[in-house]
Each structure stands twice: as structure tokens, then as C-alpha cells.
py3Dmol code that shows the C-alpha trace and the ligand (Angstrom):
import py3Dmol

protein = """\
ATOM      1  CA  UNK A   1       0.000   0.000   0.000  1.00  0.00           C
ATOM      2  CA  UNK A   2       1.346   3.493  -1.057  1.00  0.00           C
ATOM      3  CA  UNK A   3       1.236   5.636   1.855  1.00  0.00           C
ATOM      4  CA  UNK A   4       0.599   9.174   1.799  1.00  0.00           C
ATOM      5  CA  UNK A   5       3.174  11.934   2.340  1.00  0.00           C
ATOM      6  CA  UNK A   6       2.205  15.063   4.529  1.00  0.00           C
ATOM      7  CA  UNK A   7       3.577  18.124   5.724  1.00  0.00           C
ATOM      8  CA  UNK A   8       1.348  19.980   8.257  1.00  0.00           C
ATOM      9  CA  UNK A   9       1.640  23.063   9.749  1.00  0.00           C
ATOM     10  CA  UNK A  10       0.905  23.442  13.507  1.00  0.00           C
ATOM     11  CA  UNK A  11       0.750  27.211  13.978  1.00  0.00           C
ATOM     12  CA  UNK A  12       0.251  27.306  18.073  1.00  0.00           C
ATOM     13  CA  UNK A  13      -1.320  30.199  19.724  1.00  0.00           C
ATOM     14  CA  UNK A  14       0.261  31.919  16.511  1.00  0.00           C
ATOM     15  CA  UNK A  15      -1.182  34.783  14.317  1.00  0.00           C
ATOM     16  CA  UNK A  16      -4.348  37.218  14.666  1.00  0.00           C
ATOM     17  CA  UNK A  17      -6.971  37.173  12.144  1.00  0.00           C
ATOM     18  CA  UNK A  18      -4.937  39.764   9.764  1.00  0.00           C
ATOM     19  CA  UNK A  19      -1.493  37.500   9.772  1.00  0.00           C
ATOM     20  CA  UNK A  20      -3.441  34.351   9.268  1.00  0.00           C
ATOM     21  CA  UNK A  21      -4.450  35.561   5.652  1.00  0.00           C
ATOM     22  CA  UNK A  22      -1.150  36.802   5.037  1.00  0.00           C
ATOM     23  CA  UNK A  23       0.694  33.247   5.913  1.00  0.00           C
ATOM     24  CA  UNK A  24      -2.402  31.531   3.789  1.00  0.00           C
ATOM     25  CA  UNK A  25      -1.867  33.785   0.783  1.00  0.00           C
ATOM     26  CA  UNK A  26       1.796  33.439   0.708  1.00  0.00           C
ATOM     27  CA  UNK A  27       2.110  29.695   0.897  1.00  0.00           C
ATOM     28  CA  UNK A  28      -0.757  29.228  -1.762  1.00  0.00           C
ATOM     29  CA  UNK A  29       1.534  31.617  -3.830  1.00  0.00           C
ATOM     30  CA  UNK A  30       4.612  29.783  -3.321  1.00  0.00           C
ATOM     31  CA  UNK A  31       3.163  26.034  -3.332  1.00  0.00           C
ATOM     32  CA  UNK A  32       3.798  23.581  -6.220  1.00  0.00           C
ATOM     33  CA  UNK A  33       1.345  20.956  -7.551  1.00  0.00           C
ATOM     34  CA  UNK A  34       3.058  17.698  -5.824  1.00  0.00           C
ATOM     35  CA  UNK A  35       2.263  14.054  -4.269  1.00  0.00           C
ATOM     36  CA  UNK A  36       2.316  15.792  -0.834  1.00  0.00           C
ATOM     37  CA  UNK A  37      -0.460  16.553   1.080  1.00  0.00           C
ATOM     38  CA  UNK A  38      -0.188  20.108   3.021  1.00  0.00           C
ATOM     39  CA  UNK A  39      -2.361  20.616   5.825  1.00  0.00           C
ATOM     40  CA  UNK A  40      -2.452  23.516   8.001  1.00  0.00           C
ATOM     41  CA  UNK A  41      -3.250  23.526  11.767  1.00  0.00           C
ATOM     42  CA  UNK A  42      -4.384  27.088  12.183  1.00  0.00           C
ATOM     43  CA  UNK A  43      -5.968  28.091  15.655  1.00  0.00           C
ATOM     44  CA  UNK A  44      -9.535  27.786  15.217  1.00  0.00           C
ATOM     45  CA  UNK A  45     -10.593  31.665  14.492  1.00  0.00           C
ATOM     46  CA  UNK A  46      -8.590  30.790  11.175  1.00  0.00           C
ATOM     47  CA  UNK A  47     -10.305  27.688   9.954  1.00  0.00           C
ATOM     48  CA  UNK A  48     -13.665  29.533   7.936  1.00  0.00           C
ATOM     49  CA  UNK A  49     -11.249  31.979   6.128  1.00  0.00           C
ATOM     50  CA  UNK A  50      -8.341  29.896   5.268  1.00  0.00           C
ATOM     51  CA  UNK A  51     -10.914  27.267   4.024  1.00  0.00           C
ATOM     52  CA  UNK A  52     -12.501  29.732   1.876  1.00  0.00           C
ATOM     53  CA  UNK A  53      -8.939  30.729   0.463  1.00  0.00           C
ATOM     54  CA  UNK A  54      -7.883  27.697  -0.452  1.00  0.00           C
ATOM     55  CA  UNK A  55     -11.220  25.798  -1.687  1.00  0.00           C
ATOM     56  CA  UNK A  56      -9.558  25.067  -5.481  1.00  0.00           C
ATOM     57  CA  UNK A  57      -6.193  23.364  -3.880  1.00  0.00           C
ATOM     58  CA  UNK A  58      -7.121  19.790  -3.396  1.00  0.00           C
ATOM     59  CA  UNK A  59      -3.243  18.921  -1.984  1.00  0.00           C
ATOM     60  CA  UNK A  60      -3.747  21.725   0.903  1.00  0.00           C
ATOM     61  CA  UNK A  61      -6.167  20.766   3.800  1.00  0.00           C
ATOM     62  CA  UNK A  62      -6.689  22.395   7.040  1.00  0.00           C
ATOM     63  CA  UNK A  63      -6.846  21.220  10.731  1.00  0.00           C
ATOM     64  CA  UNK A  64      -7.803  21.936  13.884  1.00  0.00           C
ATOM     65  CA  UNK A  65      -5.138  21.830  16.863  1.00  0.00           C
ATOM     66  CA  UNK A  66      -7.490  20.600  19.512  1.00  0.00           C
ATOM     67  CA  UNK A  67     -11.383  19.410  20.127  1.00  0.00           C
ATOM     68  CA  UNK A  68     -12.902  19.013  22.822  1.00  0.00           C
ATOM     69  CA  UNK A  69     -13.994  14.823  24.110  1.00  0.00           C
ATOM     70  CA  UNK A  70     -18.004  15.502  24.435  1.00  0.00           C
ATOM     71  CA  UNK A  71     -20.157  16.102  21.174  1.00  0.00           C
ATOM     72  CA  UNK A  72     -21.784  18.828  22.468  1.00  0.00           C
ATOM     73  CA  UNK A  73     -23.369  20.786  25.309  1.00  0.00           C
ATOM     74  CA  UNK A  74     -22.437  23.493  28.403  1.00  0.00           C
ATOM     75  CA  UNK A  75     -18.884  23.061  28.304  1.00  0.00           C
ATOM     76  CA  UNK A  76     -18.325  26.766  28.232  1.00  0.00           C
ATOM     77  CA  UNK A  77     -15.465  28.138  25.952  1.00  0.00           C
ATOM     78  CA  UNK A  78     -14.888  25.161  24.463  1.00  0.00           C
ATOM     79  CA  UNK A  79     -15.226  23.600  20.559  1.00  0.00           C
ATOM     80  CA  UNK A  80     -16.477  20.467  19.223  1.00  0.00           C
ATOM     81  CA  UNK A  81     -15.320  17.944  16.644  1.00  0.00           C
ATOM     82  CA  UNK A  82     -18.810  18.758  14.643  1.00  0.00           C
ATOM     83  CA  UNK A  83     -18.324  22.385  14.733  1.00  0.00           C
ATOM     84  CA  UNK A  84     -14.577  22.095  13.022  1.00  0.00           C
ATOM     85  CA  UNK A  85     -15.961  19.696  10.652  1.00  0.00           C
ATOM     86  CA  UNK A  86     -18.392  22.076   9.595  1.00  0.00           C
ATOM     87  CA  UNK A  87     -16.116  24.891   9.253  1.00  0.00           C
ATOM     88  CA  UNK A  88     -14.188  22.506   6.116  1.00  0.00           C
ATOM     89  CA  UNK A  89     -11.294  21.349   8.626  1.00  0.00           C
ATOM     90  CA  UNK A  90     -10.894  17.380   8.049  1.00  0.00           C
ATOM     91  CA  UNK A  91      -7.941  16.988  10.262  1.00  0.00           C
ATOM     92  CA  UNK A  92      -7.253  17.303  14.560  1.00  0.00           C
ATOM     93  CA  UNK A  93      -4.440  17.211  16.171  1.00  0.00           C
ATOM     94  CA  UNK A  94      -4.413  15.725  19.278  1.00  0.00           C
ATOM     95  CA  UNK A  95      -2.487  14.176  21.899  1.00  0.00           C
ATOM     96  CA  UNK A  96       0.534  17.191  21.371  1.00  0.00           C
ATOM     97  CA  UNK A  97       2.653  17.523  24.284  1.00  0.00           C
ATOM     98  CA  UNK A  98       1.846  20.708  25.088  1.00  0.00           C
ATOM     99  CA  UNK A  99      -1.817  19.986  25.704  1.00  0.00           C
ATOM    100  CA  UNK A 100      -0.041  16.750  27.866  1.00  0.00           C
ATOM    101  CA  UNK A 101       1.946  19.180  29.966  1.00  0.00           C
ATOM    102  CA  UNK A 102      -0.319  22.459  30.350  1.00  0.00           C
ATOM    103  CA  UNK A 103      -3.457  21.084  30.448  1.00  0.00           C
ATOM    104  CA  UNK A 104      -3.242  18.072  31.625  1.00  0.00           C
ATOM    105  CA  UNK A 105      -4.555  15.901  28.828  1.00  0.00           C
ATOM    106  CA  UNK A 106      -3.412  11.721  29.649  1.00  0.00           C
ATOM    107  CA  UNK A 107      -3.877   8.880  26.497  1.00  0.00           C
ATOM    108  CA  UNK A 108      -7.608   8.298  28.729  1.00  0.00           C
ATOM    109  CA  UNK A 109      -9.158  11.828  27.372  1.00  0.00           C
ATOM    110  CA  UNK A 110      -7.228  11.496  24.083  1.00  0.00           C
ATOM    111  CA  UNK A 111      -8.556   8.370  23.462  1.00  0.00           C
ATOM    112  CA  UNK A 112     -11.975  10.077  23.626  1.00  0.00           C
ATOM    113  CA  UNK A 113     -11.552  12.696  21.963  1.00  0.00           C
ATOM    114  CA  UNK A 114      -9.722  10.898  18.999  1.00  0.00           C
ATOM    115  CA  UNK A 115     -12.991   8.651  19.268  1.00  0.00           C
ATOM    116  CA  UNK A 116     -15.404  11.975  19.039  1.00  0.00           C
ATOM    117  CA  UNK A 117     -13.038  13.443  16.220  1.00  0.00           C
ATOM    118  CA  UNK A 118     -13.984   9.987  14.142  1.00  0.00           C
ATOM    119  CA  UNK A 119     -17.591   9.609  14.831  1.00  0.00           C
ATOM    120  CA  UNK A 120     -18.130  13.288  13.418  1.00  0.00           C
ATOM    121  CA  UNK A 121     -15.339  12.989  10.349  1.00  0.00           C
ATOM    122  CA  UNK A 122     -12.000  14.326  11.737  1.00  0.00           C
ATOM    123  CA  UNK A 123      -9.049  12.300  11.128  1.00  0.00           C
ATOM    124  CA  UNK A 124      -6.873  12.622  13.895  1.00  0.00           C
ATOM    125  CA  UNK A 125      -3.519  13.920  13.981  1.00  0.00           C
ATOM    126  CA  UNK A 126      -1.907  11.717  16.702  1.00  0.00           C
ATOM    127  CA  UNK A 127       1.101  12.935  18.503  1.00  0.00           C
ATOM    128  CA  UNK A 128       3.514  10.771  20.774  1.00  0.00           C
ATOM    129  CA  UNK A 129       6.771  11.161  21.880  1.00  0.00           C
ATOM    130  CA  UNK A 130       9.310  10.813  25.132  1.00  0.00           C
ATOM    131  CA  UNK A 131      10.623  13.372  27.320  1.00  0.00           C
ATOM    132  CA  UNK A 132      14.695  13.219  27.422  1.00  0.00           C
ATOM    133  CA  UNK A 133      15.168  11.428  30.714  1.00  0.00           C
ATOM    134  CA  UNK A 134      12.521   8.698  29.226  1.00  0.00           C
ATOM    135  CA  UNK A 135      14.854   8.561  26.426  1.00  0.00           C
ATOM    136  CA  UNK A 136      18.198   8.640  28.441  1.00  0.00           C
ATOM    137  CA  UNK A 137      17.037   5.934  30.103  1.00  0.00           C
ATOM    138  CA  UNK A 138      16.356   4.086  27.152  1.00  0.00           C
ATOM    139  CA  UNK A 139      12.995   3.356  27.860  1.00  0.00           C
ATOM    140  CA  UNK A 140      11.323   5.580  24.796  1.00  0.00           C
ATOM    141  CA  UNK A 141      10.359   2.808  21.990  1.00  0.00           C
ATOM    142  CA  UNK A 142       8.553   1.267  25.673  1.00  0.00           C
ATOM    143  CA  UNK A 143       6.883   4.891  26.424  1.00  0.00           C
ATOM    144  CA  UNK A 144       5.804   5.213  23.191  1.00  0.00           C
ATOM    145  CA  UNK A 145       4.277   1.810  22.127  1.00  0.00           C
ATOM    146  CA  UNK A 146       2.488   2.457  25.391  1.00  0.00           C
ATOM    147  CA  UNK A 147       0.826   6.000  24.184  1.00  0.00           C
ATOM    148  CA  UNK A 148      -0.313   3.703  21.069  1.00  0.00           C
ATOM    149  CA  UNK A 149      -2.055   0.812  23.058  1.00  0.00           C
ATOM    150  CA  UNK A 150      -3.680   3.533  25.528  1.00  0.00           C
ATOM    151  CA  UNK A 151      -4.824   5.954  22.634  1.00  0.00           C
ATOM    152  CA  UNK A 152      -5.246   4.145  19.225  1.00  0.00           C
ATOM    153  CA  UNK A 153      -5.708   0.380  20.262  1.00  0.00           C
ATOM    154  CA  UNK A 154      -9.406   0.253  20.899  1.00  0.00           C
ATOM    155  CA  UNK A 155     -10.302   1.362  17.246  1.00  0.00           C
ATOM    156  CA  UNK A 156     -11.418  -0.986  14.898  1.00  0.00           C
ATOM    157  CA  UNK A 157      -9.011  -1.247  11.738  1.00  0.00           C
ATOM    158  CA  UNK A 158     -11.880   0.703   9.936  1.00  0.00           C
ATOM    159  CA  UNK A 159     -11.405   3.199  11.941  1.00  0.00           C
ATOM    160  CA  UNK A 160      -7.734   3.285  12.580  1.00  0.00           C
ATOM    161  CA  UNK A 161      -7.401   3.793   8.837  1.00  0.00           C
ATOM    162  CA  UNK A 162      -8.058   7.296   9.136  1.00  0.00           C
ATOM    163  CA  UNK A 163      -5.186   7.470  12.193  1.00  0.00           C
ATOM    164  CA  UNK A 164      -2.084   9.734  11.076  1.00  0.00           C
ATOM    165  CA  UNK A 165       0.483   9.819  13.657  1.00  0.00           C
ATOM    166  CA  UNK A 166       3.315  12.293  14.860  1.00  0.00           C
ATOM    167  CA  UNK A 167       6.521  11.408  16.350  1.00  0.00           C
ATOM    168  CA  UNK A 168       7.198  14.235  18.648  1.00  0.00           C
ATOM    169  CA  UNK A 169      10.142  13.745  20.699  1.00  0.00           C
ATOM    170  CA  UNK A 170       9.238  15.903  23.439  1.00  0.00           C
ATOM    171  CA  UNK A 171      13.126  17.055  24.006  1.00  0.00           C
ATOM    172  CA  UNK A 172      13.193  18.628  20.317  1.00  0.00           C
ATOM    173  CA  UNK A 173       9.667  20.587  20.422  1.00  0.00           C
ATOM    174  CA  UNK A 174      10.835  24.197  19.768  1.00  0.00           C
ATOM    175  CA  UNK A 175      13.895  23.575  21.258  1.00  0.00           C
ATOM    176  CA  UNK A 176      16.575  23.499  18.084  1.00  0.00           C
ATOM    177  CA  UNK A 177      17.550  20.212  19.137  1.00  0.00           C
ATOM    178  CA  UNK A 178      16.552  17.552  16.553  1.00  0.00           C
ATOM    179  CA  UNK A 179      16.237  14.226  16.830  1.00  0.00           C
ATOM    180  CA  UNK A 180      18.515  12.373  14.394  1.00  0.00           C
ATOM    181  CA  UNK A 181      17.690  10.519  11.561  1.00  0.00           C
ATOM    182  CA  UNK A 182      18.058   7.622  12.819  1.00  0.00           C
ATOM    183  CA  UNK A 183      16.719   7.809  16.037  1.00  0.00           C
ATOM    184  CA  UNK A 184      13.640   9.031  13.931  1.00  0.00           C
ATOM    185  CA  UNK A 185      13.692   6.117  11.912  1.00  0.00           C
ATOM    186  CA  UNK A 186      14.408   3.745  15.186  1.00  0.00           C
ATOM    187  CA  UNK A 187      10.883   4.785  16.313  1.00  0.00           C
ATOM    188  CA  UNK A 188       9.413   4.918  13.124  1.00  0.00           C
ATOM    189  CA  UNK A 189       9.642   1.602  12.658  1.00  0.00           C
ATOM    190  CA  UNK A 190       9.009   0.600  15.997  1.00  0.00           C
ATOM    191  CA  UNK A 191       5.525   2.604  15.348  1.00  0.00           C
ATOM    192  CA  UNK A 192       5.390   0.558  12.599  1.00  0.00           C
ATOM    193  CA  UNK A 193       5.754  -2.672  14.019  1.00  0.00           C
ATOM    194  CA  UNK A 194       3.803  -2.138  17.494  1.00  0.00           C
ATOM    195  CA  UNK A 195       0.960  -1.214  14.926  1.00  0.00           C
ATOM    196  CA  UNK A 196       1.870  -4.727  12.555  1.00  0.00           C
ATOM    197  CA  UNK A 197       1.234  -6.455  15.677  1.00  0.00           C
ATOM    198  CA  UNK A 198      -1.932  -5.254  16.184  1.00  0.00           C
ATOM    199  CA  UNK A 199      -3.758  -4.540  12.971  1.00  0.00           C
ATOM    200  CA  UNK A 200      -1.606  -6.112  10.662  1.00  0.00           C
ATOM    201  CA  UNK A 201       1.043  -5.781   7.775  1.00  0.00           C
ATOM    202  CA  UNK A 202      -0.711  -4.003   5.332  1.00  0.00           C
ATOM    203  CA  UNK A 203      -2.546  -1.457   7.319  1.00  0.00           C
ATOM    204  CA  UNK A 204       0.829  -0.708   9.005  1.00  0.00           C
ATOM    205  CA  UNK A 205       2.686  -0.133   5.553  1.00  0.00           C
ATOM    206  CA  UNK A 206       0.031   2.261   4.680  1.00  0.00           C
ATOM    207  CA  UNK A 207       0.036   4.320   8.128  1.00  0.00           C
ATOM    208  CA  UNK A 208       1.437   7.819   7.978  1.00  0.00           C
ATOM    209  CA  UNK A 209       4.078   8.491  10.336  1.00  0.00           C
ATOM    210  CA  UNK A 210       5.209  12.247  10.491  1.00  0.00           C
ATOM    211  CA  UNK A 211       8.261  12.902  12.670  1.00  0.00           C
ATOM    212  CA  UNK A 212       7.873  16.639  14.585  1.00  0.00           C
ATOM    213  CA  UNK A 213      10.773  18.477  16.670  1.00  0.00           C
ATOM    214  CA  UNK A 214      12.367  21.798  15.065  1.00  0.00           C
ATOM    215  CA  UNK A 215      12.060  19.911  11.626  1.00  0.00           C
ATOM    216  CA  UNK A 216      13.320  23.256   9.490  1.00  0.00           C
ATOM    217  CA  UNK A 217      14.358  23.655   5.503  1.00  0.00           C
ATOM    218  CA  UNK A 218      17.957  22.275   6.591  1.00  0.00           C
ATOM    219  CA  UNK A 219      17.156  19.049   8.280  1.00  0.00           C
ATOM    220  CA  UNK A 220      14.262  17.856   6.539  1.00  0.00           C
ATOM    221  CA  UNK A 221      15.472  16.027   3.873  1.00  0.00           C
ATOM    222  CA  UNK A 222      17.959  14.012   5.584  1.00  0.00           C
ATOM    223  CA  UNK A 223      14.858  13.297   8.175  1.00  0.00           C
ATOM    224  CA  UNK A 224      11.953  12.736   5.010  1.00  0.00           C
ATOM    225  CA  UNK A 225      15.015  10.113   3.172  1.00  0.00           C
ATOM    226  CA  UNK A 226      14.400   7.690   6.315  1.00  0.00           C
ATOM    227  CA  UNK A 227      12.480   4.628   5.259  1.00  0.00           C
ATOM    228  CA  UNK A 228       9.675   4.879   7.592  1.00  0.00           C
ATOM    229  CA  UNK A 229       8.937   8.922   8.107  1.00  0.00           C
ATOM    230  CA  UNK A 230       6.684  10.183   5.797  1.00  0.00           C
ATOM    231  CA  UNK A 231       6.747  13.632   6.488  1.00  0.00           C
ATOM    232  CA  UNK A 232       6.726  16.363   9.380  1.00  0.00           C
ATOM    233  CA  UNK A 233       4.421  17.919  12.296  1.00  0.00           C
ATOM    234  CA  UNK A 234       6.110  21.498  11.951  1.00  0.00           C
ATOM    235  CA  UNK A 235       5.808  24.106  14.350  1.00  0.00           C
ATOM    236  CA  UNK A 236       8.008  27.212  14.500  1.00  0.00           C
ATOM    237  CA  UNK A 237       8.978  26.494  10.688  1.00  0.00           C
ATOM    238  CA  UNK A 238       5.396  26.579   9.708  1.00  0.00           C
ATOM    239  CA  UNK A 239       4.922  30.192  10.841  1.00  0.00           C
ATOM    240  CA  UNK A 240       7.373  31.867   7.570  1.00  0.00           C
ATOM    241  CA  UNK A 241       6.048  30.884   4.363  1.00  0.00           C
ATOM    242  CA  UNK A 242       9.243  30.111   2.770  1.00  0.00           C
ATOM    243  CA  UNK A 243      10.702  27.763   5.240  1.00  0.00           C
ATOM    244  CA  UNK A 244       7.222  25.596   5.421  1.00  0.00           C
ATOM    245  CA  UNK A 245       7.234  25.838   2.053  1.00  0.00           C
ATOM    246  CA  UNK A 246      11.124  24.507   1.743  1.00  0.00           C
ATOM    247  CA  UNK A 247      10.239  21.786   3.868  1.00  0.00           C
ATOM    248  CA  UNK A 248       7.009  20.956   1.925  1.00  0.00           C
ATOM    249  CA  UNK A 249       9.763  20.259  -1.346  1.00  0.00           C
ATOM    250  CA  UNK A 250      11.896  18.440   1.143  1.00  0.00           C
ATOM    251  CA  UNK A 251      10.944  15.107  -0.115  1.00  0.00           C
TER     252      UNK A 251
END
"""
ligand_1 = """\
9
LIG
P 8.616 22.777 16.421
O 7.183 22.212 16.908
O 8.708 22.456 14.949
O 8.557 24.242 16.675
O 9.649 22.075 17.227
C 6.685 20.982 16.448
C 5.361 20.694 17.110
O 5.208 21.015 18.298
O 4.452 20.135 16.476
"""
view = py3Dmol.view(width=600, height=400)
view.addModel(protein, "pdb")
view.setStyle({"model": 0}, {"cartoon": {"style": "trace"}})
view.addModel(ligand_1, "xyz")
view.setStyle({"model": 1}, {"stick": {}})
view.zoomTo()
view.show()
């Protein structure tokens, strides 16, 4: 099974309304037709606009960067899978390690909301990774194939078709320091596997497995050549045009 590339974008708490059009415009501009998909994770006041603005590109699609676990009701301040879907997002990210560390989110309330963010057509950007004294102690490929089980490993394989995942070594999130490429292909494939294991060959081959970490123009090649990443969860890179756009021709 071919497996689709992807670069996404995840902007963060990034951009008012005004700078959100501006990043949306250039990166249509600058975009080439190609076999890999681009999808955006704007904060949510950006998802109507940037949906309008980019209706005719079938390789650019947007996502959301969080949804909340319930389908609806008094949850004040909050949004839910539904309302993103009907705003023309088809992605959601969740499981990133910043909603882990600031607000608390464990694989329990991820695995609900991935399971919201399928029964109302989201297909879930799912992010894993080790902190650095998890990995100095060797024990990340165990951390991680945990997060799977806890998260992912209730779905049906119907369902865990639409699964996308994100290596995210929590050590290299916005902090310059990448993970090599082979310890990103290490975990790849041990994503790989742990997912072999439980839903077979094929529907492993054909998993996408982005790796995500201060992935920039000069590293992502080198990163995208590994046999088993298929692409990138960018953060800081995806906020200048040109450099998501570098990255985006990186394969
Ligand atoms: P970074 O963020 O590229 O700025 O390290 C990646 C992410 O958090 O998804």
C-alpha cells in the first residue's frame, strides 16, 4: 500500500486574524502541484477563512489543533469535533505535548476525543513522543508503544485507517535540538511494528508516520530520506512561508 506523504503546519497560539491571511496567501503563492499533502493547523478563528482561500487546492487541507472529548453541550469556551468539521477542517491534532503538559490531557481523554473526532469525520492527527530522561534511560520505543495501546488500540481497523500519527520527541519541540535521523527512523519503525502487531502488515505499511521536533528547511530532507517517516508535524517552521514551504519540497 502506497502511503501518503504530509507536511502539516501546527501554527500554536500563533497569528491574529490579519497574519493568518497573510501566511495563507503566501504559501498558496509559493506552493507547487506535488504528491504531498499540506495541511495547516491554524488556531480555530482561522479555519472559515483559510478554508474559503484555499477551496480550489485539493493537496492543501486544514486542521484543527485541539477538540474538545463531548459532542456537544455546556462546556463553556470550548469547541467540538462537529463544529470544526463544519467549518471545512478534516484533520485534529491531538495528543501534542503541550496539551499533555499544560493542560493536563493523559492517552484516557485522548482516546476520547480521537474517538469523538472519528464519529463526526475528523481524522486525527496523533502525537507521541518521550521526554529526554525517558529517552536517556532508554525506555522511549517502551513509552511510546504504550501511548499507542492507551490511545489508538481500541479502534477498529476501519477506523484506525483514518489514524495519522506524529513522532514528537518531546526534548526537540521548539527547542533546536533535533532528533537524528536515525533515532527518527528507530521509532518509526518501531511505530510501525507495534501497529503490525496489532492490525496487521498491510494497514501498518500504509500508516502515515510524520516525525515533529524543530524539523526546518535544513534538516528535513535528511529526516523525510528515512524509510519509515513520511513527512513532518512542523511548528516554529510553519509560521514563515518560505521555510514551510522549503520543507514541503523536502521530499
Ligand atoms: P517545532 O514544533 O517544529 O517548533 O519544534 C513541532 C510541534 O510542536 O508540532
Amino acid at each position: 500500500m502506497k502511503r501518503q506523504l504530509i507536511v502539516a503546519g501546527n501554527w500554536k497560539m500563533n497569528n491574529n486574524y490579519e497574519e493568518g491571511r497573510e501566511l495563507i496567501k503566501k504559501v498558496r503563492e509559493m506552493l507547487q502541484p506535488s504528491q504531498v499533502l499540506v495541511i495547516l493547523g491554524t488556531p480555530y478563528i482561522h479555519l472559515m477563512s483559510a478554508q474559503s482561500m484555499t477551496t480550489d487546492m485539493s493537496n492543501l487541507k486544514l486542521a484543527a489543533q485541539n477538540c474538545h472529548q463531548e459532542v456537544s453541550g455546556a462546556y463553556t469556551g470550548e469547541i467540538s469535533a462537529a463544529m470544526i468539521k463544519s467549518v471545512g477542517a478534516d484533520y485534529v491534532i491531538l495528543g501534542h505535548s503541550e496539551r499533555r503538559e499544560y493542560f493536563g490531557e493523559d492517552d484516557a481523554l485522548i482516546a476520547k476525543k480521537i474517538d469523538t473526532a472519528l464519529a463526526n469525520g475528523l481524522r486525527p492527527i496523533y502525537c507521541c513522543g518521550e521526554k529526554l530522561e525517558v529517552r536517556e534511560s532508554k525506555k522511549h520505543v517502551a513509552l511510546v508503544s504504550s501511548q499507542l495501546e492507551a490511545a489508538l488500540f481500541h479502534l477498529s481497523p476501519e477506523q484506525f485507517k483514518e489514524i495519522i500519527i506524529a513522532y514528537e520527541p518531546v526534548w526537540a519541540i521548539g527547542t533546536g535540538l533535533t532528533a537524528s535521523p536515525e533515532q527518527a527512523q528507530e521509532m518509526h519503525l518501531a511505530i510501525r511494528k507495534k501497529i503490525g502487531k496489532k492490525f496487521g502488515a498491510d494497514l501498518a505499511d500504509g500508516t502515515t508516520i510524520l516525525y515533529g521536533g524543530s524539523c526546518k528547511p535544513n534538516n528535513a530532507n535528511t529526516l523525510f530520506s528515512q524509510p519509515d517517516v513520511d513527512g513532518g508535524l512542523i511548528g516554529g517552521a510553519s509560521l514563515k512561508a518560505d521555510d514551510f514551504v522549503a520543507i514541503v519540497n523536502s521530499f
